[in-house]
C-alpha positions as CSV (number, residue, x, y, z in Angstrom):
1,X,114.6,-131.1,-37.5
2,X,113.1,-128.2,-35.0
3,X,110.1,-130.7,-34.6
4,X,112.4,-133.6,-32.7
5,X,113.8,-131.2,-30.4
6,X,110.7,-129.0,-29.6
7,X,106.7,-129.3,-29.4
8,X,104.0,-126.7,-29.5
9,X,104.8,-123.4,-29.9
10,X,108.5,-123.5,-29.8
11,X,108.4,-125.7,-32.9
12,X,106.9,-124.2,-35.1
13,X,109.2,-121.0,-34.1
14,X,112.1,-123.4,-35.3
15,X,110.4,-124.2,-38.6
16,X,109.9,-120.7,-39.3
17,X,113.0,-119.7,-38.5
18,X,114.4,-122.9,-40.7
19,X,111.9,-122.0,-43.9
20,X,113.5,-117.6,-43.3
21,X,117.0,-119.0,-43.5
22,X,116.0,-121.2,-46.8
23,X,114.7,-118.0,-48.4
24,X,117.0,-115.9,-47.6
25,X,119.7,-118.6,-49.3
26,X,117.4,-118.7,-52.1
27,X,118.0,-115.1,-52.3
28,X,121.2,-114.3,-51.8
29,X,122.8,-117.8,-53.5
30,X,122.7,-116.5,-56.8
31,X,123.7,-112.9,-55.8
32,X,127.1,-114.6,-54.2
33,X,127.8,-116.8,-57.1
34,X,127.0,-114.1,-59.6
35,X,129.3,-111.6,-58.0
36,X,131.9,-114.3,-57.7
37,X,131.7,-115.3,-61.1
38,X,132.5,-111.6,-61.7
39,X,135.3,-111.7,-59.8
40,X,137.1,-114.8,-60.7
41,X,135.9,-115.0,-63.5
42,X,134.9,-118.7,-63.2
43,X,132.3,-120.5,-61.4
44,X,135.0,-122.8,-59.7
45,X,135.0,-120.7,-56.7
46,X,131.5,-119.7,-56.1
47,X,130.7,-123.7,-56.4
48,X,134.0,-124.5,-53.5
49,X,131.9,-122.3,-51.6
50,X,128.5,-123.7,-51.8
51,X,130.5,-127.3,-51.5
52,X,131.7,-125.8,-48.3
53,X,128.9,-125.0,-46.8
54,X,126.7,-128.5,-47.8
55,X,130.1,-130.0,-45.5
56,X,129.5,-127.1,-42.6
57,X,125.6,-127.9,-43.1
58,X,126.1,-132.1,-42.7
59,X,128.9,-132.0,-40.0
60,X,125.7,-129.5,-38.1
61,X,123.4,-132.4,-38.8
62,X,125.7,-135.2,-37.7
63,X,126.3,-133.3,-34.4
64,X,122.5,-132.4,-34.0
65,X,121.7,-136.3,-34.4
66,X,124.2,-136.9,-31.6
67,X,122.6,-134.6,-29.4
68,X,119.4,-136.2,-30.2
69,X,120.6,-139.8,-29.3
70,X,122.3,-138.5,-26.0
71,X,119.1,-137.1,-24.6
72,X,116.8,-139.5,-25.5
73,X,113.1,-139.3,-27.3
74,X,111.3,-136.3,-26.8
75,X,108.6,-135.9,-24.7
């Protein structure tokens, strides 16, 4: 997504920063549903959570895309 806002340098600043946030989830995902499972006993909520944020994460894309229609190609 960085690369259909941004060009050059300031893209691939987005990426990177997109490809640190996915390892850092890759990280600390099962850390959070581990210690939850521990807590609850139950992966019920750990899984309402991740559910939760794949909503917070599409409603972000849906109002990204908007953005994107609103101001046109870029360029």
């Amino acid at each position: 997504m960085p690369s259909r806002f941004l060009t050059g340098a300031p893209a691939a600043a987005g990426i990177a920063l997109v490809v640190t946030i996915a390892n850092v989830g890759g990280f600390a995902g099962p850390t959070i549903i581990g210690a939850m499972k521990d807590r609850f006993g139950t992966h019920g909520p750990a899984f309402m959570l991740l559910g939760g944020c794949a909503v917070v994460a599409a409603l972000l894309a849906i109002a990204l895309r908007r953005v994107a229609v609103l101001r046109g190609p870029a360029g």
